[in-house]
Wavefront OBJ file of the C-alpha trace (Angstrom):
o trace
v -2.036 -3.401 -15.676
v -0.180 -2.532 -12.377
v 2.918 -4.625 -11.050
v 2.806 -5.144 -7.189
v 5.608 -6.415 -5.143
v 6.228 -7.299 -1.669
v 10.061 -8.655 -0.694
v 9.365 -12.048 -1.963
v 6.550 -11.916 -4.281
v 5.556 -9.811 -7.257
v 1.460 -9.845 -8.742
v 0.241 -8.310 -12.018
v -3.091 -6.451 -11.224
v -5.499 -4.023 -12.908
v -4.855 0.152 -12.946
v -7.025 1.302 -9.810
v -7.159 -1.588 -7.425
v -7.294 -1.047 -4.346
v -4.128 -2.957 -2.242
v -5.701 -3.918 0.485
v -7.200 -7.192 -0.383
v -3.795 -8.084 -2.546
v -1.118 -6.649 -0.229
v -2.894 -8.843 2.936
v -2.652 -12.089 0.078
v 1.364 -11.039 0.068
v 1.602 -11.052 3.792
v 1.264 -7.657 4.905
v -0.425 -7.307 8.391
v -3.983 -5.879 8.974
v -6.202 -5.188 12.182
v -8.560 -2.763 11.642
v -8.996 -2.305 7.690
v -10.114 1.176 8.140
v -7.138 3.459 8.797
v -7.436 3.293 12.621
v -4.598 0.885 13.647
v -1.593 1.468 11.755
v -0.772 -2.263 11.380
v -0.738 -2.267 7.416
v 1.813 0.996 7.818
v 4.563 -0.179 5.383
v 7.649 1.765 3.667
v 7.058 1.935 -0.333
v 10.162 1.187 -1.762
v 9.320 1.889 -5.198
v 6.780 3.790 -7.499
v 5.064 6.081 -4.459
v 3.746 8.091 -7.375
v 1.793 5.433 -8.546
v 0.155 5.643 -5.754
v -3.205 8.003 -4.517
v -2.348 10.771 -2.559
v -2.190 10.439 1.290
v -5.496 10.084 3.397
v -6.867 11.865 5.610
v -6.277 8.390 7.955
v -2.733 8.563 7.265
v -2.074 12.511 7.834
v -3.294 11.855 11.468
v -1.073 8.989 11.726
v 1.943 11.294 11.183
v 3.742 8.719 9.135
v 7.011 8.968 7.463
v 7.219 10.726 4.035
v 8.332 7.347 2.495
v 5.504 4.752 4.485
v 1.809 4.061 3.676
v -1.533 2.696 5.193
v -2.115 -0.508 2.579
v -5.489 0.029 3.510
v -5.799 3.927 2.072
v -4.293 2.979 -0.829
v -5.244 2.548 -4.771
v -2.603 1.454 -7.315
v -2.889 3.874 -10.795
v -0.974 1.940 -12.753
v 3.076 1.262 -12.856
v 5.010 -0.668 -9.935
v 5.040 -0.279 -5.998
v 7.184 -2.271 -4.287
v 7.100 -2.268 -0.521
v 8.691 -3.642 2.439
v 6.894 -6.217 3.604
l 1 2 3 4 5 6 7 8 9 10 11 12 13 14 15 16 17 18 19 20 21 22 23 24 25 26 27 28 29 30 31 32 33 34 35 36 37 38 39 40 41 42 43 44 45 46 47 48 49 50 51 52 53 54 55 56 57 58 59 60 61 62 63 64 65 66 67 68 69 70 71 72 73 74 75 76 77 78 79 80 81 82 83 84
């Protein structure tokens, strides 16, 4: 099981969920869903290597080394915490 955690909540779910559906349940902010916006762009705190490797989505976006689209991205296992 994976440990995700927002500023003020924390939720226990399974290795290879996607975020998006749980990190929007924690308050994170979402327009498109699809990598197109940038709303769901949030800095990762903790445990980036738990994460899947950048998109495609998010190399266009230019974002910084230490942010992610919620949206692109799959927990393996571990924690992430993010700003939220």
């Amino acid at each position: 099981m994976a440990i995700f955690k927002t500023n003020d909540e924390e939720r226990e779910i399974p290795d290879g969920t996607r975020l998006e559906e749980t990190a929007e349940a924690m308050g994170v902010p979402f327009g498109c869903h699809h990598g197109v916006c940038g709303a769901c762009i949030v800095q990762v705190l903790e445990g980036m290597e738990n994460l899947n490797p950048p998109t495609e989505a998010e190399d266009d976006f230019e974002i910084e080394a230490d942010h992610r689209m919620m949206c692109q991205c799959t927990i393996s296992g571990g924690t992430v915490q993010v700003d939220a």
